[in-house]
Every structure is written in C-alpha cells, then in structure tokens.
C-alpha positions as a printed NumPy array, in Angstrom:
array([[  4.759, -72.621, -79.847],
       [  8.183, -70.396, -79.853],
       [  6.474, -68.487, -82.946],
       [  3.587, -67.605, -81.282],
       [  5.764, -66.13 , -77.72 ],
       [  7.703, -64.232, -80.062],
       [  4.728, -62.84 , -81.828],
       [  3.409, -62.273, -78.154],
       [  6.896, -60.747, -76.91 ],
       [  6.635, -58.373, -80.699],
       [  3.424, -57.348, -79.644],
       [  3.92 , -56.476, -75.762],
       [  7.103, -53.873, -77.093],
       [  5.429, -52.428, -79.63 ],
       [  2.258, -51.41 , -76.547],
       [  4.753, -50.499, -74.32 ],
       [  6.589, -48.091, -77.188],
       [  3.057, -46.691, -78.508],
       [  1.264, -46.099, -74.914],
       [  3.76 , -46.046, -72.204],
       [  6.21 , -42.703, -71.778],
       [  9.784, -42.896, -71.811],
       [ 11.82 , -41.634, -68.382],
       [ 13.445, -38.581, -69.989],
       [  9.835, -37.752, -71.234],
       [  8.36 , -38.159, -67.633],
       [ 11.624, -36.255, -65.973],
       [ 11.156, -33.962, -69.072],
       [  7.053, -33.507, -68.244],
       [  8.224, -33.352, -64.422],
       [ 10.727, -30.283, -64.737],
       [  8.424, -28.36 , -67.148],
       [  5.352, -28.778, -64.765],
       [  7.529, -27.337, -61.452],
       [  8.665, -24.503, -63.239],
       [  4.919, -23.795, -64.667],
       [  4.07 , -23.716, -60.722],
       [  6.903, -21.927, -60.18 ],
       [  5.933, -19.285, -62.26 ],
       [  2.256, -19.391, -60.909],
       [  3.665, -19.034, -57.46 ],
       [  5.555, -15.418, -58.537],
       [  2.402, -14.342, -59.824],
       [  2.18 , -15.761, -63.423],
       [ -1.64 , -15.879, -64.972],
       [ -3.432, -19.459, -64.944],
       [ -3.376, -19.011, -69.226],
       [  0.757, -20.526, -68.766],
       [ -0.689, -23.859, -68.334],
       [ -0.582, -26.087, -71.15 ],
       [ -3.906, -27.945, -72.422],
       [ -3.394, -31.364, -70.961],
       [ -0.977, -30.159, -67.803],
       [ -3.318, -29.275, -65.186],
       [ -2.711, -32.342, -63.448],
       [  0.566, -32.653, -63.33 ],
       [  0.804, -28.705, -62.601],
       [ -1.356, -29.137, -59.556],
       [  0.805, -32.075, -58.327],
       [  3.992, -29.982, -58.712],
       [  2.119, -27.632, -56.816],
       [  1.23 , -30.077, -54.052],
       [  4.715, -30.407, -53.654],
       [  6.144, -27.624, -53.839],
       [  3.15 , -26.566, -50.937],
       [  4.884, -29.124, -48.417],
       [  8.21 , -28.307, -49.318],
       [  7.614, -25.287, -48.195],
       [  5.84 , -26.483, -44.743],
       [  9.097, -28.069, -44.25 ],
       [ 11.285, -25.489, -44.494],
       [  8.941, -22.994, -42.329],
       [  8.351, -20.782, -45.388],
       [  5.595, -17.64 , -44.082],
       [  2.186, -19.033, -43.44 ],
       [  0.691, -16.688, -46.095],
       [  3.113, -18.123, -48.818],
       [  1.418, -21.522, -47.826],
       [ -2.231, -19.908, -47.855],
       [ -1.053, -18.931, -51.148],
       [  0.108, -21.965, -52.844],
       [ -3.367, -23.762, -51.321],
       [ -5.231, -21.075, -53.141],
       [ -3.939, -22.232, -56.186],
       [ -3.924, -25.588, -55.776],
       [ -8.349, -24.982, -54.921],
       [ -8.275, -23.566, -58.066],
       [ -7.076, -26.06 , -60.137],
       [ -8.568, -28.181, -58.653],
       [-12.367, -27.025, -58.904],
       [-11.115, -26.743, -62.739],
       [-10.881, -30.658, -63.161],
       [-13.492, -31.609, -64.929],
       [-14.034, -35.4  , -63.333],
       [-16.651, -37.98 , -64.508],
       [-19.391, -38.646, -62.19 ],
       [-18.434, -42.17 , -61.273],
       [-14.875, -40.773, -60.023],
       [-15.489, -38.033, -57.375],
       [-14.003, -40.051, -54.394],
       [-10.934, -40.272, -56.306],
       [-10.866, -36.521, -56.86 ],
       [-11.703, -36.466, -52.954],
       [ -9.163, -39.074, -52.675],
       [ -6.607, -36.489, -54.669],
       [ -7.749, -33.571, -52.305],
       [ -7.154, -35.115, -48.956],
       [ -3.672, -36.018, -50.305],
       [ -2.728, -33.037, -51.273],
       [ -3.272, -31.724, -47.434],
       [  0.34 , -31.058, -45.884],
       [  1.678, -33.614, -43.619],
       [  3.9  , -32.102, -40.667],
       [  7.025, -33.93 , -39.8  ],
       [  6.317, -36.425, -37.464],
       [  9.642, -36.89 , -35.68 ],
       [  9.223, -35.607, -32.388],
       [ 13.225, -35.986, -31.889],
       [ 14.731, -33.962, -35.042],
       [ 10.622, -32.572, -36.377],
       [ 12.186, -34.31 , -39.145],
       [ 10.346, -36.884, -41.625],
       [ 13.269, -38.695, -43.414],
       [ 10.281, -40.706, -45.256],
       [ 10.558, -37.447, -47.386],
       [ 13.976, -37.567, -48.292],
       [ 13.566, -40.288, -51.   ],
       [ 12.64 , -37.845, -53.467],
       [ 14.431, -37.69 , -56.833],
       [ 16.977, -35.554, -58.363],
       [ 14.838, -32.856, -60.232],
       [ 12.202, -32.569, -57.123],
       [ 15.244, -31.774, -55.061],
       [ 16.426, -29.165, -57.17 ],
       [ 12.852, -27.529, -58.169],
       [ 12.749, -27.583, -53.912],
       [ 16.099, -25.771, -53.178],
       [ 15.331, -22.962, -55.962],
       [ 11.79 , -22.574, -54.835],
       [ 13.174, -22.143, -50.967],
       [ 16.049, -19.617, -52.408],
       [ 13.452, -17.517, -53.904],
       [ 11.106, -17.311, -51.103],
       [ 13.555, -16.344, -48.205],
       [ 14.759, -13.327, -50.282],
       [ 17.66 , -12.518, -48.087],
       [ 20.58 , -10.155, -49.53 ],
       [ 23.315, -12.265, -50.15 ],
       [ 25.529,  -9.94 , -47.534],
       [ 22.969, -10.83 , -45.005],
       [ 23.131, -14.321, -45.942],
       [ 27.414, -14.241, -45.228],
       [ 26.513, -12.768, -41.732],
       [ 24.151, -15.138, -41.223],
       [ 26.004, -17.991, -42.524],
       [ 28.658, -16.931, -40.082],
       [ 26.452, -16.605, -37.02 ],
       [ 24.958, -20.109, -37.314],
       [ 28.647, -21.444, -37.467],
       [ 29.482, -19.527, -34.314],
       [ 26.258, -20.415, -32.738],
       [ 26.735, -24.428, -34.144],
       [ 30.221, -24.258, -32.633],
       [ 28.837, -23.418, -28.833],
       [ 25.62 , -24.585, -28.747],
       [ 23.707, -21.448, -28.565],
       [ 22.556, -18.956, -30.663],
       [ 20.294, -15.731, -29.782],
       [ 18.948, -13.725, -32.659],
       [ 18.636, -10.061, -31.542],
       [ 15.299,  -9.359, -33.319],
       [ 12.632, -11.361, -34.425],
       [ 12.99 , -11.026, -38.239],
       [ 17.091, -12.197, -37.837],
       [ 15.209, -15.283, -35.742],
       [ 13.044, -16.186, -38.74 ],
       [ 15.601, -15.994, -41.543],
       [ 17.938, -17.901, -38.968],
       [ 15.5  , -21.047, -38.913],
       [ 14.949, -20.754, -42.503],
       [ 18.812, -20.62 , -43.366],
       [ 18.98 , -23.671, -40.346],
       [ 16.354, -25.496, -42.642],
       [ 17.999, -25.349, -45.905],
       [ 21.364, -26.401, -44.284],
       [ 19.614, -29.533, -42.461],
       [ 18.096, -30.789, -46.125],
       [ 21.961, -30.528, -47.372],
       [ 23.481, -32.109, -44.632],
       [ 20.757, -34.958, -44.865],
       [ 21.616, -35.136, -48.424],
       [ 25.396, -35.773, -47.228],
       [ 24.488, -37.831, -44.539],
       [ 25.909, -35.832, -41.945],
       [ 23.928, -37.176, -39.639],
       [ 25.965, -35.573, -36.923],
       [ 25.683, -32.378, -38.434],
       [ 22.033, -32.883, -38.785],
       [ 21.812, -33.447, -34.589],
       [ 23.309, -30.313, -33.756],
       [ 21.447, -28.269, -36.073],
       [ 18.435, -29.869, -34.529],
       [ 19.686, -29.308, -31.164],
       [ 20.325, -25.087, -32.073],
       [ 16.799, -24.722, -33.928],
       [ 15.333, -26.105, -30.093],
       [ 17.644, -23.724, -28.258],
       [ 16.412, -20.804, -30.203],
       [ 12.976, -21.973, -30.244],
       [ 12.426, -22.568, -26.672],
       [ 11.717, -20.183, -24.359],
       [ 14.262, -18.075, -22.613],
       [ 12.383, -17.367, -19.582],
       [ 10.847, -20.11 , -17.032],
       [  7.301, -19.547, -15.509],
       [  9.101, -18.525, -12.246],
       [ 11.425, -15.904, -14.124],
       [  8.579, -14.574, -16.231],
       [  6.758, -14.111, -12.638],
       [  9.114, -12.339, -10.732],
       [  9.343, -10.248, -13.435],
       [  5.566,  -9.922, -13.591],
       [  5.992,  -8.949,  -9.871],
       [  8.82 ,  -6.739, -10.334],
       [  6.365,  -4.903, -12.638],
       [  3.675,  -4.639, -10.707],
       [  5.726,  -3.375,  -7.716],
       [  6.633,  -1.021,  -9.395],
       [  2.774,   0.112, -10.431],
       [  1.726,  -0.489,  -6.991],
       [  4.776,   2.214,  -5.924],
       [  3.092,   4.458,  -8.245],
       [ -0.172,   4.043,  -7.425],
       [  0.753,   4.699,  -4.145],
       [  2.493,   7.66 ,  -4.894],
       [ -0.796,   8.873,  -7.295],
       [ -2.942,   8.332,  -4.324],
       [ -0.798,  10.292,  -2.063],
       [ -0.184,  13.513,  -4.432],
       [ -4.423,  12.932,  -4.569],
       [ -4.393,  13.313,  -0.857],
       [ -2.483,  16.271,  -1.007],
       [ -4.041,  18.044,  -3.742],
       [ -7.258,  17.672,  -1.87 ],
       [ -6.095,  19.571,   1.051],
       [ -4.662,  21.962,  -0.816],
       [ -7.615,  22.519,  -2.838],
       [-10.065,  22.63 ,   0.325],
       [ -7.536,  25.049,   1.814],
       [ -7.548,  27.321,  -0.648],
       [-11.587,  27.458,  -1.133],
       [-11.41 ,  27.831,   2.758],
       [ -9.169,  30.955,   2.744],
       [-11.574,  32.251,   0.026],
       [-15.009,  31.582,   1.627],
       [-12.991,  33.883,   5.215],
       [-12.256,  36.536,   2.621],
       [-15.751,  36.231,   0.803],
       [-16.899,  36.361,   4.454],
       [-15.187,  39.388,   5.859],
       [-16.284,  41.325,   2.549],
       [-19.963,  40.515,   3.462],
       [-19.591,  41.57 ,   7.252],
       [-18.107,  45.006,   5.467],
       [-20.627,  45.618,   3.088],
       [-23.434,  44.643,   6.18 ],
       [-21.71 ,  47.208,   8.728],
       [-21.613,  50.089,   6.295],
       [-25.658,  49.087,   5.177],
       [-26.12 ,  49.008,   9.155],
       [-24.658,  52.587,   9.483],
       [-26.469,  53.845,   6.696],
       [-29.568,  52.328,   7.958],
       [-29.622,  53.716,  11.549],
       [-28.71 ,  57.451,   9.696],
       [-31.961,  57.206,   8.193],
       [-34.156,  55.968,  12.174],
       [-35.139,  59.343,  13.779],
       [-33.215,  60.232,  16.693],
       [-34.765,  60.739,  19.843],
       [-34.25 ,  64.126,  21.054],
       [-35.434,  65.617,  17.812],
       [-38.541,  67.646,  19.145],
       [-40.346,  67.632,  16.367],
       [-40.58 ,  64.252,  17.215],
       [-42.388,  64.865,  20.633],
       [-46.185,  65.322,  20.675],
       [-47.514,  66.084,  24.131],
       [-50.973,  65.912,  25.292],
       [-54.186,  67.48 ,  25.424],
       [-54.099,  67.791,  29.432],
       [-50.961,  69.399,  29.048],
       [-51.128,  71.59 ,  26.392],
       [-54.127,  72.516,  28.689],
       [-52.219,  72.941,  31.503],
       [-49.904,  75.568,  30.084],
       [-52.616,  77.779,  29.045],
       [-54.211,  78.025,  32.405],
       [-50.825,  78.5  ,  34.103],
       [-50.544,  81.72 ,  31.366],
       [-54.183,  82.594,  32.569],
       [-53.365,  82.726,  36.462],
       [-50.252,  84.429,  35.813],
       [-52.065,  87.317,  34.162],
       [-54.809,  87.324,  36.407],
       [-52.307,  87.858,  39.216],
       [-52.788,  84.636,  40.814],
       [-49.531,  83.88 ,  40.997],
       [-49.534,  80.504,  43.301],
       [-52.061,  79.067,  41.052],
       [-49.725,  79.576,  38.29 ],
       [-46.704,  78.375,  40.149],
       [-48.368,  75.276,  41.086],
       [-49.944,  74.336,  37.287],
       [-46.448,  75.446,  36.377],
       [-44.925,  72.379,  38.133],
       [-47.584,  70.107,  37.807],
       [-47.331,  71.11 ,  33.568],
       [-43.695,  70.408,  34.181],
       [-44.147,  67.403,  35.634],
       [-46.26 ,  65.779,  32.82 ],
       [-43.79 ,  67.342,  30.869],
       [-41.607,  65.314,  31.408],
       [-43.658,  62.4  ,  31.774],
       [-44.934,  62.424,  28.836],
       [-41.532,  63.426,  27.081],
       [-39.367,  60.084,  28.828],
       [-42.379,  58.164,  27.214],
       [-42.185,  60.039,  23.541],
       [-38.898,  58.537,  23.872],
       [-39.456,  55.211,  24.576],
       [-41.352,  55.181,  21.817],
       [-38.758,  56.671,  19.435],
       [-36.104,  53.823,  21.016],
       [-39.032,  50.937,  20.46 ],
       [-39.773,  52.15 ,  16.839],
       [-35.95 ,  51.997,  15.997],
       [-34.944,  49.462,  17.962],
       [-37.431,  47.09 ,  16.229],
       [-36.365,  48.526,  12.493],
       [-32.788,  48.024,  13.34 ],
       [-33.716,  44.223,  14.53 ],
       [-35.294,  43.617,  11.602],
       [-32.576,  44.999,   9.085],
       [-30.009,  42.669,  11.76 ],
       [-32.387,  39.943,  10.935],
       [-32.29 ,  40.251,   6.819],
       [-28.292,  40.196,   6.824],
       [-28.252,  37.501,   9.63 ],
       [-29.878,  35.315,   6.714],
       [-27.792,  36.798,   4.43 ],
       [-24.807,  35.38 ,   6.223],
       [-26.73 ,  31.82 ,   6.606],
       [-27.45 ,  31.683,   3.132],
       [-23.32 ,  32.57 ,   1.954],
       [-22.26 ,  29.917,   4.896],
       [-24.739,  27.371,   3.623],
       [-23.957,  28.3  ,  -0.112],
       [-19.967,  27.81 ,   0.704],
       [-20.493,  24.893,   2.953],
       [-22.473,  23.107,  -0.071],
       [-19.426,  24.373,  -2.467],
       [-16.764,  22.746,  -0.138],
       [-19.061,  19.334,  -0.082],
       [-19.02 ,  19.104,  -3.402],
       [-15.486,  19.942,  -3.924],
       [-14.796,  17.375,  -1.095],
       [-16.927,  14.788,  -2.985],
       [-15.098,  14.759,  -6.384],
       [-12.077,  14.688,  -4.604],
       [-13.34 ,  11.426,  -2.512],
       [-14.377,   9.841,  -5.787],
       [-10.724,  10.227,  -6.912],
       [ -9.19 ,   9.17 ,  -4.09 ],
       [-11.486,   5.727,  -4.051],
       [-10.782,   4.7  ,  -7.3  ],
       [ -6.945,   5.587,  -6.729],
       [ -7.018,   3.065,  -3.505],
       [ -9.094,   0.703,  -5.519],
       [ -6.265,   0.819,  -8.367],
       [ -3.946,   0.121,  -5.64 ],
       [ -5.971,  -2.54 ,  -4.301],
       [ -6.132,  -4.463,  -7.389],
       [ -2.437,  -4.168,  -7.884],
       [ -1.363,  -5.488,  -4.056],
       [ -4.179,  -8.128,  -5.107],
       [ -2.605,  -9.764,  -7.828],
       [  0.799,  -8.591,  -6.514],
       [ -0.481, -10.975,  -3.484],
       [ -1.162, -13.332,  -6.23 ],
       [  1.883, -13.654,  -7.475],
       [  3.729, -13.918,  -3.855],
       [  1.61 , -16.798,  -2.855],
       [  2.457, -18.504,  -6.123],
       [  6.328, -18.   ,  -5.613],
       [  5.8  , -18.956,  -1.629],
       [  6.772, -15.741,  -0.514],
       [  5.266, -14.444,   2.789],
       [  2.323, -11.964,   1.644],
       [  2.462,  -8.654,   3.95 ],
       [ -0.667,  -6.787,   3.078],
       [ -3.564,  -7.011,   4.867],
       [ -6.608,  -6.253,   2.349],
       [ -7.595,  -9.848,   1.778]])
C-alpha cells in the first residue's frame, strides 16, 4: 500500500512538472505580454504578437484599459485601447460550443468605475501584484507626457494646494494634468498606506472638481449680463429713434427744396405761356360788323352829299356800335385767354399733386423701414426685460417692468 502512494505521489510531480508552468515562467509570460500591449498602444503593428500570445496580450490590454480609467487618462486614449482590444478579440478563433465564454471574456473586459462614492476609489483593485503595478505606473508616465519642469511646478503646486486645502488651476489644461499628477500620487500613497494622505488628496481632487459658482452666483451673473444687453438695447433703440427723425428730416428739407424748384420752373412756364395769349388791344384782333362797317360808308356818303346832320348822326350812332362791339371783341380776347391760362394752371396744379403724392409715398416708405427697425429693436428689448424678469422672480427680487 505505501508503494503504490509513492508511485501515485511520483506520478502527480512528474504532471505537475510536464503540464503546469512555473511562477517565474507565468511572471516571465506576464511582463512580456504588457510590454507587447505597450508597444501596441504607441502605435506598434499587430505582426509583434507572438503565435500563441493573443490571449494573454488582450488581457494585458484589458488591464492596462482600466488602469487607465482610473487614473482619468483622455477618453480617446481609452477609445483607443478598446479598439484594440475589438480587434483581438474578433481574431480569436473560438469553437462553436464556447461562444458564451468568449461573451463571458467580452463583458469582463468592460471597465468598471470606482465605486466608492467617498474617495471614487475601489481599493478591491489594489491587490494587484508587483509587475502589474509597475507595467501601470510606466504606462500612466507615458501617457500624461508632461515636461519634467512642468511636472516640478506642478509637484509644487499640489503641495501648496495639499497644505491649505485648496487649489485653483488657472487654465483648463494645468486642471487636467493636476488630477492626473493627483491620481498617480493617490496609487503611491495607497501603496504606503498613507491613508491620511490618501483623504486629503481626495478631499483637493473634490475642491477642484466642484463647481466654483452656486446656481444663485451663476444667476446674478446671468442677470448682470443681461442688464447690461438690455442697457444696450435700449440705447440701440434710442439711436434708432433718432436716426429716424433725422432721416425724415432731411428727406423733408429736400421734398421743400424739390418743391420750391417746381413752383420756379411753373412761374417762368406761366410767364412764357401768357407771352404767347394775344393781348387785347391788339386791333388786328378786333373784327367789327357788317352793320357797322355799313354804317361808316353811309356816314362818308352824307358827308359828301352835303347832308351834313345825317352824317353827324350815323357818325355817332357808328361810334356807338363802335364801341359796342369793340368792349365785346374784348371780352372775347379775356374769355379765350383766360380759359388757356386756366387750363395751363390746371396741368401744373397736377403736376404739383403728383410730386406731393410721389414724396408723400417716398416719406411712407422711408417711415416704414424705419418702423420695422424700431419693432424688432423693442422686441429685442422685450425679450431681454423678459427673461431679465425671469431671473428677478427666481432670485425674489421685486420685478419693475411692466410688459408682462
């Protein structure tokens, strides 16, 4: 019975030495596949990757993907890594009867955030071992890329900002490389156990993180802001007002000088015109009649026939239709020209209509655009006292205006 347990013990070393890897072969197999997805990470080709060491290169990978999670390494490094890791993956060739644990493998692989609301630290991933811990701290030095002078002012910043409590990065690049250099010390305090350490860097990465302003600060300076627009608007809609005015003054003074040029032009056609009517007295204008012309000959007839009072009386009856019929050649003259002249009043009377009408319909319009500006001006302003009111009735503060 003792022969046969040692032949049985004999037997169990000799499977364990023949199919079982030694721990410096596994730490060995370990180092060689993090710096294979180190390499792939910098940019190396997929052709680096031994034979038989996809699997354990896509593992590496999986870890070095939430390493870098937890230290708040860029989101497109991340995308990166996960690009590779969907690679290798859809390279595994896997037998039919083992896809859920390849589906198994990929849902693994997802990153886990720290759950820790406290610290947003998981110290479940702390237990890692000595050559994952050092693959981690040169993968995080090579992403951050930070000039080691940089780093020194840095470095001295956090201590400043550890001492007080409070720490304010000026721009948002300092901020990031800040958390990142806040990360790396947190992993090597945790490896020190300084857990007190580990508190107040916790404590600074929420100080920097949370926001400086409150809803109430951020609001009066929303109103501050918009106080200021509604001033301008204000302002815009006034210096629209007065450009108006000017504008219809101006087309105003040039429709009374457009104006006084037309009643120019129309007096000198008007005195031109009545040069041309016949005048009156012009006796080539005067016809007299048949009884008259009559008249006159018989008066010459008595006279040389001596019969003298005939003569003298036709001579003052001829005079008398003379004159008759002379006061009426005139009337005529005065009714013919009159009536011309009224009609040449009449053509630049409608003249003047049509250049009143013509500027009145220029002054509209010009009135018009300017109305158009002016409403959308006030309904700018409007808008702005609207959500100025907004803000006042949010921050309890009496409201003024009266458009609501």
């Amino acid at each position: 019975m003792a022969r046969i347990f040692f032949f049985f013990e004999c037997v169990c070393s000799q499977i364990q030495q023949t199919f079982l890897p030694s721990p410096m072969s596994v730490k060995s197999k370990s180092f060689n596949s993090f710096t294979i997805a180190e390499q792939l990470i910098g940019g190396a080709p997929f052709s680096i990757i031994p034979e038989n060491e996809t699997q354990s290169v896509l593992t590496a990978l999986c870890s070095l993907r939430h390493e870098a999670a937890v230290v708040n390494t860029s989101k497109h490094t991340v995308d990166y890594i996960t690009k590779l890791i969907n690679h290798l993956e859809s390279q595994i060739k896997i037998p039919s009867g083992r896809k859920a644990t390849k589906s198994q493998f990929s849902n693994s692989s997802k990153i886990k955030t720290p759950t820790n609301s406290n610290t947003g630290y998981n110290p479940a991933n702390n237990s890692t071992n000595n050559s994952t811990t050092n693959s981690s701290m040169r993968f995080t030095q090579k992403m951050i890329e930070i000039p080691p002078e940089e780093i020194d002012d840095l470095n001295r910043l956090i201590d400043s900002g550890l001492e007080c409590g409070q720490l304010d990065p000026e721009t948002p690049e300092e901020r990031r490389k800040v958390l990142k250099l806040l990360a790396i010390r947190r992993k090597e305090e945790i490896k020190t156990c300084n857990y007190y350490e580990v508190e107040n860097i916790d404590n600074l990465v929420k100080y920097i993180r949370k926001p400086k302003d409150t809803t109430q600060d951020i609001l009066y300076q929303k109103l501050k802001k918009l106080t200021s627009d509604h001033e301008r608007a204000c302002e815009y809609y006034d210096q629209l007002d007065i450009e108006k005015s000017r504008a219809l003054n101006n087309l105003l003074l040039q429709q009374d000088e457009e104006y006084q040029l037309l009643l120019d032009v129309q007096q000198q056609e008007m005195n031109d015109f009545c040069e041309t009517l016949p005048q009156f007295d012009d006796p080539r204008l005067i016809k007299f009649s048949h009884k008259y012309l009559t008249m006159r000959a018989d008066e010459k007839n008595y006279a040389e026939g001596g019969d003298y009072e005939g003569a003298t009386r036709l001579h003052q009856k001829a005079d008398e239709l003379e004159e008759l019929e002379r006061h009426a050649a005139m009337r005529r003259i005065i009714t013919s020209c009159n009536l011309k002249k009224k009609k040449e009043e009449e053509r630049q009377r409608l003249q003047r209509e049509c250049f009143i009408a013509r500027w009145d319909a220029k002054i509209d319009q010009e009135r018009e655009r300017w109305d158009k500006k002016l409403n959308v001006a006030k309904t700018h302003e409007h808008a702005v006292q609207s959500k100025i009111d907004v803000i006042k009735r949010r921050l309890g503060i009496r409201i003024t205006s009266s458009i609501f």
